[in-house]
C-alpha positions as CSV (number, residue, x, y, z in Angstrom):
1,X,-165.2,-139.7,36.6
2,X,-164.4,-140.0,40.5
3,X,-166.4,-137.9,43.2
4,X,-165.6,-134.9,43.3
5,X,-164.3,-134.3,46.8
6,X,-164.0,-130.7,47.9
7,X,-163.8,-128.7,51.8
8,X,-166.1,-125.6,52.1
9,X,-164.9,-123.1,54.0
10,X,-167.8,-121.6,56.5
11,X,-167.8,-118.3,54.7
12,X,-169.2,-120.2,51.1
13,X,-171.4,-122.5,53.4
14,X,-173.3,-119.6,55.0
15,X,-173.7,-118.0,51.8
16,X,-175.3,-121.0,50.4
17,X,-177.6,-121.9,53.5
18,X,-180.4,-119.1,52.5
19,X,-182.9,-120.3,49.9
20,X,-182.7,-117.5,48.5
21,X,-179.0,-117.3,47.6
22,X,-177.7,-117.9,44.1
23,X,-175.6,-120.6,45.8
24,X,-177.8,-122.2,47.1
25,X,-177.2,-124.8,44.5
26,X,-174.3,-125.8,46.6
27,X,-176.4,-127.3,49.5
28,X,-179.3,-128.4,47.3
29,X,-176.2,-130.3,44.8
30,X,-174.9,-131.7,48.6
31,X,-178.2,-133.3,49.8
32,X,-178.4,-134.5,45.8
33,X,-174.8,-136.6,46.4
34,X,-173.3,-134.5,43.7
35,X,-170.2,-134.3,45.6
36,X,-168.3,-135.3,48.3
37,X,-167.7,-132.8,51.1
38,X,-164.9,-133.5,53.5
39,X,-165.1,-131.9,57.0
40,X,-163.1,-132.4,60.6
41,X,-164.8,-131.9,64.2
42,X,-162.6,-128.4,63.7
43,X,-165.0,-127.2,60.8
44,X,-167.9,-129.2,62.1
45,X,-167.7,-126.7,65.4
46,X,-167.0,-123.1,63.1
47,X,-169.8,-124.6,61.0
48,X,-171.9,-124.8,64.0
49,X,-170.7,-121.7,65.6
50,X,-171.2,-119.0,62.6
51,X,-174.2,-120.2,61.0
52,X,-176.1,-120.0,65.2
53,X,-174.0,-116.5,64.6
54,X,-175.6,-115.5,61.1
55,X,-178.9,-117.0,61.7
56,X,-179.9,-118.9,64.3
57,X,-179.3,-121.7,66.9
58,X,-182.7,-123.9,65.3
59,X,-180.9,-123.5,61.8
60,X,-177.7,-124.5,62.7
61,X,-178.6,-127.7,64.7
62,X,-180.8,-128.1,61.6
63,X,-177.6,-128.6,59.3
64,X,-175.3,-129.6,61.1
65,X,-178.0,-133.3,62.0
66,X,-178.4,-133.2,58.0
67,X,-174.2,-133.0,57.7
68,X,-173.9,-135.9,59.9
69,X,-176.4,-138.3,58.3
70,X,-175.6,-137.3,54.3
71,X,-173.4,-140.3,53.3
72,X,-171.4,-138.0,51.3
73,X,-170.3,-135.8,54.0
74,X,-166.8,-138.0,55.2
75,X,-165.8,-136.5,58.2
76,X,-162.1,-137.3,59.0
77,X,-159.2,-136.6,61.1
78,X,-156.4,-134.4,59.7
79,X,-153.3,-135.5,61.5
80,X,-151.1,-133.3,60.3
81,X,-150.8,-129.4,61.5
82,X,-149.5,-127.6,58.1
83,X,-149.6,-124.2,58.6
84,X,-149.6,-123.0,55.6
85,X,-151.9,-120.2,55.8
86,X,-150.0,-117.6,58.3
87,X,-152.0,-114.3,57.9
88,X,-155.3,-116.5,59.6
89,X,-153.7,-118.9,61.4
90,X,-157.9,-120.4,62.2
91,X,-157.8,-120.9,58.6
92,X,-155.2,-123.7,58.6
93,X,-157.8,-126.1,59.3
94,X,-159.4,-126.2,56.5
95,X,-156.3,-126.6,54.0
96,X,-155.7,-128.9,56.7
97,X,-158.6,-131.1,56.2
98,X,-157.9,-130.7,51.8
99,X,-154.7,-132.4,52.6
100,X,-155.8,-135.1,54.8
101,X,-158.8,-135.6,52.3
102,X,-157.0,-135.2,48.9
103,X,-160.0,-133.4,47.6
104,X,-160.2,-131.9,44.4
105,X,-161.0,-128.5,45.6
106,X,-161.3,-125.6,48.4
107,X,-163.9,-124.1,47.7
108,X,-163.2,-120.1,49.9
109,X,-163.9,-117.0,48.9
110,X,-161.6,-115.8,51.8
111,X,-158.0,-114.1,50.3
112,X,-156.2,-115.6,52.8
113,X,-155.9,-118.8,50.8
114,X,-154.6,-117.5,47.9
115,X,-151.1,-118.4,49.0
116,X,-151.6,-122.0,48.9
117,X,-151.2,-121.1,45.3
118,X,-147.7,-120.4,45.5
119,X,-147.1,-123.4,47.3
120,X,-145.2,-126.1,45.7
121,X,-146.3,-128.9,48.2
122,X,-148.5,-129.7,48.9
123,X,-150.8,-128.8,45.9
124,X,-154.4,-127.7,47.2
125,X,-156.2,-126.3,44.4
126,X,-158.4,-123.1,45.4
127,X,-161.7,-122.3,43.4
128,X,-164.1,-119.6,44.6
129,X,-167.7,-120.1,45.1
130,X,-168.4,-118.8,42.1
131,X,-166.0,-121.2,40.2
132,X,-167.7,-123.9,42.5
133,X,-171.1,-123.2,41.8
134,X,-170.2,-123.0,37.7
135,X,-168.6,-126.5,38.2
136,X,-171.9,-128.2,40.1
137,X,-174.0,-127.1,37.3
138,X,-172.1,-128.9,34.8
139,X,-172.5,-132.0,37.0
């Protein structure tokens, strides 16, 4: 089977960053190379921004060094501007990036992506972190 290739959305990262979390399985499965996680310097800087936000300015230097180095962290440039997520316009970039990436999955917990379910193209598939999580330890 392929890698599986999947964008996190900063709301399922943050919830996985504390040791303590049930998901933290996500990160611990990342450093592991269970997966492959697709991000864009747009991401990169809300990643950066929210978890200094959420906990602190040490933490998210911390992760954001171990995003860079991880092989399996492909960092890429989504050319196109979809915009298919209207009701959070900041969103875009991460169904951005699934396009660009042709990953497997978004992994959100956010209801604003919901409607790339009713989208006909282009397909990005929508899991939640709880899906996500189910899906690692199966890997």
């Amino acid at each position: 089977m392929p890698q599986l290739k999947i964008v996190l959305d900063t709301n399922c990262l943050l919830q996985s960053i504390s040791r303590r979390s049930s998901y933290a399985l996500a990160i611990d499965r990342l450093m592991e190379s269970a997966y492959e996680l697709y991000i864009t310097n747009d991401i990169l800087l809300e990643y950066d921004e929210k978890i200094s936000e959420n906990f602190s300015k040490e933490t998210a230097e911390l992760i954001i060094s171990a995003l860079s180095l991880l092989q399996n962290v492909k960092k890429i440039d989504a050319y196109f501007q979809l915009n298919l997520i209207p009701a959070d316009p900041d969103d875009n970039k991460f169904a951005d990036c699934a396009f660009a990436g042709n990953v497997h999955y978004l992994v959100t917990n956010d209801k604003h992506f919901n409607i790339l379910k009713s989208v006909a193209f282009p397909v990005i598939n929508v899991i939640n972190l709880d899906e996500f999580k189910t899906l690692l330890s199966s890997l």
